[in-house]
DSSP file (Angstrom, degrees, kcal/mol; ACC not computed):
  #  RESIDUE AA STRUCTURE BP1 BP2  ACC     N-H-->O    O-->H-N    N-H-->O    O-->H-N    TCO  KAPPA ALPHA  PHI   PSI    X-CA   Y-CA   Z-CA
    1    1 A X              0   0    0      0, 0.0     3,-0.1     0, 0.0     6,-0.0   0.000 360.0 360.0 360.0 128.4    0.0    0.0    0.0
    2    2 A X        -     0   0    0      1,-0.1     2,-0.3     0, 0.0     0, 0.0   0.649 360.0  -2.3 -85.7 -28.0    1.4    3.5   -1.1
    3    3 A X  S >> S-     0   0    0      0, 0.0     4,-2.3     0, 0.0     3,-1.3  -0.970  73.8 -96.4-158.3-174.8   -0.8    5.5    0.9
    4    4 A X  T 34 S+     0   0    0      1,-0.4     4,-0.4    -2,-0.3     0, 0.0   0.593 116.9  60.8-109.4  38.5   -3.6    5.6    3.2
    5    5 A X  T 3> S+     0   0    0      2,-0.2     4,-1.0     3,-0.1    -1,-0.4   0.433 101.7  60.6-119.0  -1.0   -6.2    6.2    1.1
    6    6 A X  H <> S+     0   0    0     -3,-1.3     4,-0.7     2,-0.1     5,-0.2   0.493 109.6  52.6 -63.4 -21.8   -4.9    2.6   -0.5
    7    7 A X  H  X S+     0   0    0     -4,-2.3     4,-2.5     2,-0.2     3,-0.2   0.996  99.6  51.9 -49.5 -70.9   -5.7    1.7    2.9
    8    8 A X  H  > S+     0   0    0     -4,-0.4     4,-2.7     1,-0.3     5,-0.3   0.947 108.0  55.7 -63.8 -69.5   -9.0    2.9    3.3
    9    9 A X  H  X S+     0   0    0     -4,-1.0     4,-1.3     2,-0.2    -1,-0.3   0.792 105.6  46.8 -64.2 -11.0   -9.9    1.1    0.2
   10   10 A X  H >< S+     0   0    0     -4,-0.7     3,-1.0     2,-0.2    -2,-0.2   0.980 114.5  53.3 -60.2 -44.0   -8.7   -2.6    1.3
   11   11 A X  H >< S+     0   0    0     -4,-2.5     3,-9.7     1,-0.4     4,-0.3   0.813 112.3  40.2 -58.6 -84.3  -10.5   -1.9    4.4
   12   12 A X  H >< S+     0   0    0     -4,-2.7     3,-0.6     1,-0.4    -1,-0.4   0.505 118.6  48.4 -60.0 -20.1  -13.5   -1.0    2.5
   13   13 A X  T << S+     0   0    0     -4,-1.3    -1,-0.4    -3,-1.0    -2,-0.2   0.492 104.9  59.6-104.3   3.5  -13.0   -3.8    0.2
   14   14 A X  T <  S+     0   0    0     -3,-9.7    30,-1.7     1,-0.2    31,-0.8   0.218  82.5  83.3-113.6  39.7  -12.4   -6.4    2.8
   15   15 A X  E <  S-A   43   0A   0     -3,-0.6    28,-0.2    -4,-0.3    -1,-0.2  -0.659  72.6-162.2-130.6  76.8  -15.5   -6.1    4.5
   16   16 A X  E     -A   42   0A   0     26,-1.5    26,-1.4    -2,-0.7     2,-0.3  -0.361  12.4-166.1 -85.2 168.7  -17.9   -8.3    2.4
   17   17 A X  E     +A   41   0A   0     24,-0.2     2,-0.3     2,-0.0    24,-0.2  -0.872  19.2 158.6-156.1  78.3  -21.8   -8.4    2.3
   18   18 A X  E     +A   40   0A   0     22,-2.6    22,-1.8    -2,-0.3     2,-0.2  -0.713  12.8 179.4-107.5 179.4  -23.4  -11.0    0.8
   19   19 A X  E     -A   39   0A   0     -2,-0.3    20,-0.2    20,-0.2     2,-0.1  -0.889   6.8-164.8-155.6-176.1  -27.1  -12.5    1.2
   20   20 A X  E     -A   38   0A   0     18,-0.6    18,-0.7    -2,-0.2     2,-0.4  -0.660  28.8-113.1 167.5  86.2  -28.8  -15.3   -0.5
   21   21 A X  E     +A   37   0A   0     16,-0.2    16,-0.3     1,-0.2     3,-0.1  -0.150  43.3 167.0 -28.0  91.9  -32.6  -16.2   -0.7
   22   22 A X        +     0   0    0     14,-0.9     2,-0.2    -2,-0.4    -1,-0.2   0.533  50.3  31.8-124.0  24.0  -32.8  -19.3    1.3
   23   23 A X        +     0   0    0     13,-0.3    13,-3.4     0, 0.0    -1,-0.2  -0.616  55.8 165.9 176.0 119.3  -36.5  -20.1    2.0
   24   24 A X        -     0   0    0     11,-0.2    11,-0.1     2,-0.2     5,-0.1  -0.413  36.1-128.4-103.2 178.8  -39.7  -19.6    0.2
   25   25 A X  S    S+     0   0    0      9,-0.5    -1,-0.2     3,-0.2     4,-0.1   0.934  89.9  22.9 -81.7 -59.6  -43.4  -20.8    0.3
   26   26 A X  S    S-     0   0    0      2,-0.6    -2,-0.2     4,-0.0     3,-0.1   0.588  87.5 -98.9-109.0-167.5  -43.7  -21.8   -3.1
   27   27 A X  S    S+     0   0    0      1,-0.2     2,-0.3    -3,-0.0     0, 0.0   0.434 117.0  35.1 -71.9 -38.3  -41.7  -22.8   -6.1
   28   28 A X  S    S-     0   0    0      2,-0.0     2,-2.0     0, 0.0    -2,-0.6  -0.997  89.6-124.0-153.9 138.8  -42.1  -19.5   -7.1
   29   29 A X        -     0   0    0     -2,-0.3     4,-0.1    -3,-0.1     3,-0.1  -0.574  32.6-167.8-106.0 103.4  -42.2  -16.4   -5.0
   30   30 A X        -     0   0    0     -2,-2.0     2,-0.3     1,-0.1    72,-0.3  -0.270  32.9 -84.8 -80.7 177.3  -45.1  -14.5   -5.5
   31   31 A X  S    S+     0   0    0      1,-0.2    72,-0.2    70,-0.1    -1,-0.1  -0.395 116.7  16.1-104.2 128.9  -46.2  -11.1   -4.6
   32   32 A X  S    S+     0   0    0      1,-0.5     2,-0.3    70,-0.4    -1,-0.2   0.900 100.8 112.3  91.9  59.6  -47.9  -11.1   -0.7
   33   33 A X        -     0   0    0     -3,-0.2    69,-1.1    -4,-0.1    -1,-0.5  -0.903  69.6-120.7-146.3 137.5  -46.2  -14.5   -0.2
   34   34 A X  E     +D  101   0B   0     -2,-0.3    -9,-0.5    67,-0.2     2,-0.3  -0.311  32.8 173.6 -54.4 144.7  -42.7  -14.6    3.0
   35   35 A X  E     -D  100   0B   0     65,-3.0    65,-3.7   -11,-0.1     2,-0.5  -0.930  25.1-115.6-150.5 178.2  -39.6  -15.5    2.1
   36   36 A X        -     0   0    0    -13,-3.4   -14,-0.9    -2,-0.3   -13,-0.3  -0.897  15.4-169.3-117.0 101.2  -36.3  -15.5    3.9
   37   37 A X  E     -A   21   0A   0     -2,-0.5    61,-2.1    61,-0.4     2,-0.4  -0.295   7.7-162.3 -96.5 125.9  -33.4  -13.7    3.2
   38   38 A X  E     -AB  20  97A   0    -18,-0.7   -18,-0.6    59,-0.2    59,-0.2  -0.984  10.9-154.9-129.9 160.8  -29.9  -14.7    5.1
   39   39 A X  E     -A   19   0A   0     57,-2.0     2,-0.3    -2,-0.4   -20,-0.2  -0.484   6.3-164.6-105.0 155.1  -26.7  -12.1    5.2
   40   40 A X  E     -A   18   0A   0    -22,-1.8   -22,-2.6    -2,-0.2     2,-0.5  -0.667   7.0-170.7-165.2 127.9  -23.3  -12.8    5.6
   41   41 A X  E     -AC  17  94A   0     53,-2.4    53,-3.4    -2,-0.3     2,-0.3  -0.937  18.0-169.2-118.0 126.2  -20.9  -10.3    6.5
   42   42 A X  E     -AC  16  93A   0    -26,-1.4   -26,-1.5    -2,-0.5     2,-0.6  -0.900  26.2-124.8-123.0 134.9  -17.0  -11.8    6.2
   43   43 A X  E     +A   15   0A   0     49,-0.7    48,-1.4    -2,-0.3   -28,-0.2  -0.909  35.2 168.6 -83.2 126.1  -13.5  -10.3    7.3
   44   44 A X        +     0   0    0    -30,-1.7     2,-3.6    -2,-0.6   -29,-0.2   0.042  25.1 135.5 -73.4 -18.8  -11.5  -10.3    4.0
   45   45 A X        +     0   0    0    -31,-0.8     2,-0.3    44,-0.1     9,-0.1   0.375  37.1 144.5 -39.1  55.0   -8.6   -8.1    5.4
   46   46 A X        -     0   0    0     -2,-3.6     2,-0.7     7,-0.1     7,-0.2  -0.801  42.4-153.3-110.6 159.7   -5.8  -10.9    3.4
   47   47 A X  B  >> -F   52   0C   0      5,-1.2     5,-0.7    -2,-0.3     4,-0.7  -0.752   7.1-167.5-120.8  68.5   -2.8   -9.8    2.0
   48   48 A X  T >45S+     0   0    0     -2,-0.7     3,-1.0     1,-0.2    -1,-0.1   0.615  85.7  71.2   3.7 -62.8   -1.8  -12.5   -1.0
   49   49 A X  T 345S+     0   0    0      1,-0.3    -1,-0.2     2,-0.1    -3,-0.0   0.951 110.4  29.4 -63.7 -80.5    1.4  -11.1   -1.3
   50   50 A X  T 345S-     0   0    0     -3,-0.4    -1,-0.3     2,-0.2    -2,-0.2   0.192  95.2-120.0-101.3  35.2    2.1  -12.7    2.1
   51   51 A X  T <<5S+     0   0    0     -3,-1.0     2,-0.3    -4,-0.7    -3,-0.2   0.372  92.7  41.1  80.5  -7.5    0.3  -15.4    2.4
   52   52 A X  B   <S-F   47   0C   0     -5,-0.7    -5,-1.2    -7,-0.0     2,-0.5  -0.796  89.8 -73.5-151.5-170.5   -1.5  -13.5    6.0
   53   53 A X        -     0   0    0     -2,-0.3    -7,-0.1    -7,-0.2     4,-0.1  -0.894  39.4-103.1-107.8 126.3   -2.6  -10.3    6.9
   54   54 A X  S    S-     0   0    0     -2,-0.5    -1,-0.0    -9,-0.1    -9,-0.0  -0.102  73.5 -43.3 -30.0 106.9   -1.0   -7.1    7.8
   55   55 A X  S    S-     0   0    0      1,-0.1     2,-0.5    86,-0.1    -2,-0.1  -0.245 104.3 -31.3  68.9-153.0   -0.9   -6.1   11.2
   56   56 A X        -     0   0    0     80,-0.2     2,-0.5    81,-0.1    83,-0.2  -0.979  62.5-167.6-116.5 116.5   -4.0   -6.5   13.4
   57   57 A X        +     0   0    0     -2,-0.5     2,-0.3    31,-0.2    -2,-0.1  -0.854  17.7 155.9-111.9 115.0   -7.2   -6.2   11.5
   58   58 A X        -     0   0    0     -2,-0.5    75,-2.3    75,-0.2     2,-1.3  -0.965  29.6-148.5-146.3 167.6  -10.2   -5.9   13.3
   59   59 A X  E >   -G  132   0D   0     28,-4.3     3,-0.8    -2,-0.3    28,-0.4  -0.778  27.1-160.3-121.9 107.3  -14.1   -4.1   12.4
   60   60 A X  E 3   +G  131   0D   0     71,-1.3    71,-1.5    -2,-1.3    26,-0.2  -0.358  57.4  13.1 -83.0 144.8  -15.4   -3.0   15.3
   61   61 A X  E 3  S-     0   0D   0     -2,-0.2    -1,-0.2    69,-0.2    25,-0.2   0.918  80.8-167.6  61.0  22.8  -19.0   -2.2   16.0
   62   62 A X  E <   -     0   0D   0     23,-1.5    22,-2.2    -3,-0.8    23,-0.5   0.177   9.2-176.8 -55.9 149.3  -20.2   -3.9   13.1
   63   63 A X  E     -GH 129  83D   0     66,-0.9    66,-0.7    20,-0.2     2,-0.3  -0.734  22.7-147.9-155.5 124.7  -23.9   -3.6   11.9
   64   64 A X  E     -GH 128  82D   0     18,-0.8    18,-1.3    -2,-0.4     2,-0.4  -0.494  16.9-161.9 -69.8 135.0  -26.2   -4.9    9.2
   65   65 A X  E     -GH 127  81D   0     62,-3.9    62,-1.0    -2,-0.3     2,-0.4  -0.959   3.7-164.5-119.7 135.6  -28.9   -2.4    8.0
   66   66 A X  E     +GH 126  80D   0     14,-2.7    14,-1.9    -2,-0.4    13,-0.6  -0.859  15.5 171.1-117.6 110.3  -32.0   -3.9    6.1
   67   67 A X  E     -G  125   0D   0     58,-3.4    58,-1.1    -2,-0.4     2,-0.3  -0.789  27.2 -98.3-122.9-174.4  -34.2   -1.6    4.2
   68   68 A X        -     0   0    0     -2,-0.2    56,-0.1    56,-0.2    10,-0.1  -0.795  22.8-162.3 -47.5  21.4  -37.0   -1.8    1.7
   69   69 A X        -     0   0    0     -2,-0.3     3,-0.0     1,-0.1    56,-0.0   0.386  36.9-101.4 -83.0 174.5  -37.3   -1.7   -1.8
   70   70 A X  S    S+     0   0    0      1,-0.2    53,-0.1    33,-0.1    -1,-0.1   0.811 125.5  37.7 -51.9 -47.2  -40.2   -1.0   -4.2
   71   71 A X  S    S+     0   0    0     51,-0.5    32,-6.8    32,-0.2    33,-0.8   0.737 127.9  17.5-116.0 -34.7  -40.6   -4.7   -5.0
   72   72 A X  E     -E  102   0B   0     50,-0.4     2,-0.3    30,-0.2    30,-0.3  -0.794  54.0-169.4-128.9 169.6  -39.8   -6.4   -1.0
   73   73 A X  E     -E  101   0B   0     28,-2.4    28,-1.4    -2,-0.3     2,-0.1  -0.847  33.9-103.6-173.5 141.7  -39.8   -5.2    2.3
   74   74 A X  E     -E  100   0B   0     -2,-0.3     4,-0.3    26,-0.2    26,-0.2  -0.317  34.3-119.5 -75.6 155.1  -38.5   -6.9    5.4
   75   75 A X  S    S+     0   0    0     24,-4.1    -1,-0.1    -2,-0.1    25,-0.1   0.938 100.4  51.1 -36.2 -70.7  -41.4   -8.4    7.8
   76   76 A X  S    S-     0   0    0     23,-0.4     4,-0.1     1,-0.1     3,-0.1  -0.530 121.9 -69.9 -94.4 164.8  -40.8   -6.4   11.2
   77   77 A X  S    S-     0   0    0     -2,-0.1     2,-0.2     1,-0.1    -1,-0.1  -0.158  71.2 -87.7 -70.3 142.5  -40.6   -2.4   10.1
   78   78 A X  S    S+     0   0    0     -4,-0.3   -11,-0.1    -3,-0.1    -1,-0.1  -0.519  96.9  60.0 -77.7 146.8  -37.6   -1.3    8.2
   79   79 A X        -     0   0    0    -13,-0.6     2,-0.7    -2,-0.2   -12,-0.2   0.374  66.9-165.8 -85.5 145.0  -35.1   -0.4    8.4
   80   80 A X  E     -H   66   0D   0    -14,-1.9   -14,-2.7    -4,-0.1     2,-0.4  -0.787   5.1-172.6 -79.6 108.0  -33.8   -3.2   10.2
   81   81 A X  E     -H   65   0D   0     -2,-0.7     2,-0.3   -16,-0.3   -16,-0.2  -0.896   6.7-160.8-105.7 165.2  -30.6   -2.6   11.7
   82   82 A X  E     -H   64   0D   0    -18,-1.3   -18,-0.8    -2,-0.4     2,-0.5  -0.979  18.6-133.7-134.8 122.8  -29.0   -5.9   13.3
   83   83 A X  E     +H   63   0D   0     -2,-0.3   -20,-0.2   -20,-0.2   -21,-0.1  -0.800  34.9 169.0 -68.9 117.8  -26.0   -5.3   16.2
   84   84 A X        -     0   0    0    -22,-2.2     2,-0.2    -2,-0.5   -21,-0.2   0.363  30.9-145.6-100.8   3.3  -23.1   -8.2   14.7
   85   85 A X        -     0   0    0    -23,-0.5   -23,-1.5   -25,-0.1     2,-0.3  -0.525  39.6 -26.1  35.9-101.0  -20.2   -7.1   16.9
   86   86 A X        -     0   0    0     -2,-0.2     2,-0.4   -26,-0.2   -26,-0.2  -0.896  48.5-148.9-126.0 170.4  -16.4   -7.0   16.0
   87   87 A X        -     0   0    0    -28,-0.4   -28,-4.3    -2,-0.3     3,-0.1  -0.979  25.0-176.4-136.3 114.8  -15.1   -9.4   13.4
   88   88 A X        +     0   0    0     -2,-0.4     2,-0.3   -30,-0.2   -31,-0.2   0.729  46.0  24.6-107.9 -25.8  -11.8   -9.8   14.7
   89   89 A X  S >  S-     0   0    0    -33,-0.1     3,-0.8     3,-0.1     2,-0.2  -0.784  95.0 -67.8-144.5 177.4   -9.6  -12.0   12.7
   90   90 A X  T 3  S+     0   0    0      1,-0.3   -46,-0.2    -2,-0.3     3,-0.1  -0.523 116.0  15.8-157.9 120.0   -9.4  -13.0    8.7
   91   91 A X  T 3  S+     0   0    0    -48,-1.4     2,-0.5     1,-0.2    -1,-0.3   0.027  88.8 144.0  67.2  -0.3  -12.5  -15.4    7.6
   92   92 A X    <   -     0   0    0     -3,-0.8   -49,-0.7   -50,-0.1    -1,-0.2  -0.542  28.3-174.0 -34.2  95.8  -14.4  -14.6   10.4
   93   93 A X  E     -C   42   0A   0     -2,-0.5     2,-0.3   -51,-0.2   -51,-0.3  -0.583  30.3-163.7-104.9 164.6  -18.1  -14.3    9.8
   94   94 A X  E     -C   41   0A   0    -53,-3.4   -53,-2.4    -2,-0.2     2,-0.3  -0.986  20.6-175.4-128.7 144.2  -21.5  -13.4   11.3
   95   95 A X        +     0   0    0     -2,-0.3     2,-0.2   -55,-0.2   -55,-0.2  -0.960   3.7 178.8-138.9 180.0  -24.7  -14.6    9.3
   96   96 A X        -     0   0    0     -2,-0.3   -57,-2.0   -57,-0.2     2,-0.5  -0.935  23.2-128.2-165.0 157.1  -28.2  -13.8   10.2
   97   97 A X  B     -B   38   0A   0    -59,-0.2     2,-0.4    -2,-0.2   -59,-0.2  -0.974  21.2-176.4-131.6 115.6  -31.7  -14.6    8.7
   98   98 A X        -     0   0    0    -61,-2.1     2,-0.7    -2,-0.5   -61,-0.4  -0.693  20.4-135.8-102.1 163.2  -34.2  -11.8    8.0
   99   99 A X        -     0   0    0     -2,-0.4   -24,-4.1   -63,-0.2   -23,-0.4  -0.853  23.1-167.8-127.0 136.0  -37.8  -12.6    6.7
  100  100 A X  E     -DE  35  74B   0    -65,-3.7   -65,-3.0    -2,-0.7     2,-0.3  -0.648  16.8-137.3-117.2 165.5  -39.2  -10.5    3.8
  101  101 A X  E     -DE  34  73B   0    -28,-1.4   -28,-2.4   -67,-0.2     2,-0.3  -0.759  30.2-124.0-121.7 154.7  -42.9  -10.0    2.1
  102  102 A X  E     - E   0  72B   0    -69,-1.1   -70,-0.4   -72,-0.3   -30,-0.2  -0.755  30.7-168.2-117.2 130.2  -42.7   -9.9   -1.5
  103  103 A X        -     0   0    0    -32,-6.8     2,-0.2     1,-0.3   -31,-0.2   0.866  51.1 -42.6 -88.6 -54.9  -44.4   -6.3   -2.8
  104  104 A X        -     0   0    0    -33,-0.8    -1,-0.3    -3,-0.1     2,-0.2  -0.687  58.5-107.8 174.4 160.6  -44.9   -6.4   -5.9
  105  105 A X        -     0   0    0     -2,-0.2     2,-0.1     1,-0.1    15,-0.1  -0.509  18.7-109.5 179.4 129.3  -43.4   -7.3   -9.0
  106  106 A X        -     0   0    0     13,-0.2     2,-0.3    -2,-0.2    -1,-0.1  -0.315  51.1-104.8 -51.5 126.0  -41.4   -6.0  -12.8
  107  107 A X        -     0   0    0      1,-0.1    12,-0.4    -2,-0.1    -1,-0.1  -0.523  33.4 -95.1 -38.5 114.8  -43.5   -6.5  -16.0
  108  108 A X        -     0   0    0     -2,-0.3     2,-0.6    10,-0.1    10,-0.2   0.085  32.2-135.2 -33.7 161.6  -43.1   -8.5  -18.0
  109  109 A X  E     -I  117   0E   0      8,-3.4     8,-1.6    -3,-0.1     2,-0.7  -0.679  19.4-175.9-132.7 103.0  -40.9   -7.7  -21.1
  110  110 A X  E     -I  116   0E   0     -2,-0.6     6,-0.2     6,-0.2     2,-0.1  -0.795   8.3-162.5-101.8 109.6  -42.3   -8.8  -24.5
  111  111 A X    >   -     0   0    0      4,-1.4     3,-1.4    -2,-0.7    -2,-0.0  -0.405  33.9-106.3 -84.8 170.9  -39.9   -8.1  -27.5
  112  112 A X  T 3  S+     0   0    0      1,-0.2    -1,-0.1    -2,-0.1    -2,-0.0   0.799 119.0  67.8 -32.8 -58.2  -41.2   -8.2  -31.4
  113  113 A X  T 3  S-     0   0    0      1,-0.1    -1,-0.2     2,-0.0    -3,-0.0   0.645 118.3-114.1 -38.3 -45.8  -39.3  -11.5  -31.8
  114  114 A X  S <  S+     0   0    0     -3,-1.4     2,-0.2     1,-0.5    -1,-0.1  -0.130  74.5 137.8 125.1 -15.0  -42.1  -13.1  -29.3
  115  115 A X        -     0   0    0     -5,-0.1    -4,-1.4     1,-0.0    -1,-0.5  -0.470  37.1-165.9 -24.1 104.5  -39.0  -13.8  -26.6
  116  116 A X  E     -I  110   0E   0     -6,-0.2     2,-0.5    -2,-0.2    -6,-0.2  -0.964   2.7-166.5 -56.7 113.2  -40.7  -12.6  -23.0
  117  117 A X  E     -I  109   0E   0     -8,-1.6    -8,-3.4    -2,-0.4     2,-1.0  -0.834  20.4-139.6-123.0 149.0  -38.3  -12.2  -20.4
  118  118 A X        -     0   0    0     -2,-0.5   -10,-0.1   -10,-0.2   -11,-0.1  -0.766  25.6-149.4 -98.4  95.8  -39.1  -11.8  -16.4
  119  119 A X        -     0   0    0     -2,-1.0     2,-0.3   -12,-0.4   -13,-0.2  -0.437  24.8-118.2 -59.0 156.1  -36.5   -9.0  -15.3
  120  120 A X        -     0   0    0    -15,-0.1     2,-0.3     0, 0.0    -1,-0.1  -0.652  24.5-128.2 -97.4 170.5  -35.8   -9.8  -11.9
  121  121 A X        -     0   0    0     -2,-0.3     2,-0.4   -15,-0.1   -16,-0.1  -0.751  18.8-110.6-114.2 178.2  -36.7   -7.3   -9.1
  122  122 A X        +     0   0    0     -2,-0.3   -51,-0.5     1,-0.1   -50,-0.4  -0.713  30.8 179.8-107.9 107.8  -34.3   -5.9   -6.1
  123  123 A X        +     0   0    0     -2,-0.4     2,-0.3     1,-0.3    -1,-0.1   0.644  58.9  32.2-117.4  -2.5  -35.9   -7.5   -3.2
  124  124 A X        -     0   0    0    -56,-0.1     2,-0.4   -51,-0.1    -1,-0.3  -0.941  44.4-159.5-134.8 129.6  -32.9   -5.5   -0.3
  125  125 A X  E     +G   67   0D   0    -58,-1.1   -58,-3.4    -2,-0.3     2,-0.3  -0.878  33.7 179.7 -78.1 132.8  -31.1   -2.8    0.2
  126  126 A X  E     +G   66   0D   0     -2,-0.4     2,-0.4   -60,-0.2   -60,-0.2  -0.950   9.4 179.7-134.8 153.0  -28.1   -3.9    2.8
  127  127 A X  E     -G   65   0D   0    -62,-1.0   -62,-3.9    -2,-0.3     2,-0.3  -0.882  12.3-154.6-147.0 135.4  -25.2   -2.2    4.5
  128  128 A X  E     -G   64   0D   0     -2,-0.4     2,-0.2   -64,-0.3   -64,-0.2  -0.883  17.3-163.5 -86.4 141.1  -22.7   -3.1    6.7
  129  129 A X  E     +G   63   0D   0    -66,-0.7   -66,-0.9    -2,-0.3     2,-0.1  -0.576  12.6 154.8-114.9 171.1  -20.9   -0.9    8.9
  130  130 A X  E     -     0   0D   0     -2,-0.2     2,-0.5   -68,-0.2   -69,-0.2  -0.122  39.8-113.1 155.4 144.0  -18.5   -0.7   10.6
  131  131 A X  E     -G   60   0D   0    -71,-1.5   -71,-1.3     1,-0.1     2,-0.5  -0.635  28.1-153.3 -88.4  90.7  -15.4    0.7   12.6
  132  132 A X  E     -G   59   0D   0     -2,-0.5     2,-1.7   -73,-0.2   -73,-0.2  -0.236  24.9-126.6 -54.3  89.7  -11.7   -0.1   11.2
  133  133 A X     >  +     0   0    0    -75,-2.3     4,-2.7    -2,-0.5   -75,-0.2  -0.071  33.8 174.8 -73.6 115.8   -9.5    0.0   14.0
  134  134 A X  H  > S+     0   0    0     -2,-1.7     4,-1.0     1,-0.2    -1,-0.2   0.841  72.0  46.4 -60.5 -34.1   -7.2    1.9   13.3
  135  135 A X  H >4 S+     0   0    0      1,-0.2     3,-1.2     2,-0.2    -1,-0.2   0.968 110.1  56.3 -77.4 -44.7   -5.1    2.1   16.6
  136  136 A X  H >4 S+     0   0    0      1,-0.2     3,-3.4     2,-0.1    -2,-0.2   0.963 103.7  59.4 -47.8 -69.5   -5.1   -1.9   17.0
  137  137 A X  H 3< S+     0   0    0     -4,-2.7    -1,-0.2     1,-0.3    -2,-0.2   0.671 106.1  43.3 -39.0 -26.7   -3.4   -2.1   13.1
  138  138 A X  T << S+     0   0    0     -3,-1.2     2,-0.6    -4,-1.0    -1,-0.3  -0.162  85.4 115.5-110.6  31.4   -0.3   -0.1   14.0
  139  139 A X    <   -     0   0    0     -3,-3.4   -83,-0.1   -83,-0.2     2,-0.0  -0.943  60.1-159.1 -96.7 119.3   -0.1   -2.3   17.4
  140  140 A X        +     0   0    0     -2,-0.6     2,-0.4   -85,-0.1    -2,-0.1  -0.088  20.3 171.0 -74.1 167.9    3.4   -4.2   16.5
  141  141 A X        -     0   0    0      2,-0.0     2,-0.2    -2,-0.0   -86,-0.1  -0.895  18.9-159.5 175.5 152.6    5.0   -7.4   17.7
  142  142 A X        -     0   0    0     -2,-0.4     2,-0.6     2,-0.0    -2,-0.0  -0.864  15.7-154.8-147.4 125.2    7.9   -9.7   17.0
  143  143 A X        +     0   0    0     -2,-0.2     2,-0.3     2,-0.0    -2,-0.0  -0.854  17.3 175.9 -95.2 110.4    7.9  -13.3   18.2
  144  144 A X        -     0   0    0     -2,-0.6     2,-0.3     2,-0.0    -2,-0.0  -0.894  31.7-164.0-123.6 173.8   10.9  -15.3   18.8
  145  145 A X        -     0   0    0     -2,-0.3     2,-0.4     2,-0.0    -2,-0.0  -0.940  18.3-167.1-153.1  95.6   12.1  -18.3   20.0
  146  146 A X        -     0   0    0     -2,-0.3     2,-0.3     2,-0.0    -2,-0.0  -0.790  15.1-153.6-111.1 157.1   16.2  -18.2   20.8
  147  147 A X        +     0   0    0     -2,-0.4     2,-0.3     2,-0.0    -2,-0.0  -0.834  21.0 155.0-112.8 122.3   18.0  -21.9   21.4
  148  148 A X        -     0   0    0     -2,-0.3     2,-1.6     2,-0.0    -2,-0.0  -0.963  44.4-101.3-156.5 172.0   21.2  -23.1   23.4
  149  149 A X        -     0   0    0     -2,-0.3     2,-0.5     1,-0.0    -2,-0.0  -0.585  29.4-166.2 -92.2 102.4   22.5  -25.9   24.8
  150  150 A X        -     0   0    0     -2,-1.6    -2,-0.0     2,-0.0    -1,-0.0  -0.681  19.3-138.9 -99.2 107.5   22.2  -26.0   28.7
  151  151 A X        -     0   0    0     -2,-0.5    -1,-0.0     1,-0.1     0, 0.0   0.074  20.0-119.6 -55.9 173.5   24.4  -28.7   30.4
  152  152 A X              0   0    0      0, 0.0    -1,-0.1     0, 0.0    -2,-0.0   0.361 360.0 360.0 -85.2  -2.2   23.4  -31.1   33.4
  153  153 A X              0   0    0      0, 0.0    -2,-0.0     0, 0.0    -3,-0.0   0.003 360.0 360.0 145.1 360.0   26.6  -29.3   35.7
């Protein structure tokens, strides 16, 4: 890293946010029918180069927030924020399961050809938050282990 706005972005880029539809009623989720949504928020902070991570990376105060879109909207009122707490070391994760109502629904889209395609619709807005500690990264160490041979007298 050359400076520490190349910092800023690893942090920001090692702080992943995915989700993942994992339980409907149907087959097919139609509009005024639950479904269930789960998150996963992952420490990424790894450094390729050497095979581990730089310093001590940790995200402090994390939090999901769940909002609403035209098309879904989570069950208990939005926005949902969710407390996940610090993510402290390198593949560390929190997941979490929200439950959503399906709102309403994209047009179809019927070209000339006769092709109909179902756009899909946005069913969350998500964020994770959370505090990079800064003071913890520039905390230093060196470990050793020194050897000799100590007679019996």
């Amino acid at each position: 890293m050359e400076n520490l706005y190349d910092l800023r972005q690893k942090v920001f880029d090692s702080l992943e946010l995915q989700a993942q539809i994992v339980e409907t009623e149907g087959r097919d989720l139609d509009v005024g029918e639950h479904f269930k949504a789960q998150f996963t928020v992952t420490h990424k902070f790894f450094n390729p180069a050497t095979g581990w991570y730089e310093g001590t990376v940790r995200f402090l105060d994390c939090k999901l927030r769940i909002e609403a879109t035209p098309y879904a909207k989570p069950v208990s009122a939005p926005p949902v924020i969710i407390p996940l707490g610090t993510l402290s070391y390198v593949g560390q994760s929190f997941r979490t399961t929200v439950e959503f109502e399906a709102t309403s629904n994209l047009p179809n889209i019927k070209f000339a050809s006769g092709i109909i395609i179902d756009p899909p619709e946005t069913y969350v807005k998500a964020r994770v938050e959370a505090r990079f500690d800064i003071e913890g990264f520039f905390n230093f160490w060196q470990d050793k282990t020194f050897w000799t041979q100590i007679e019996s007298g």
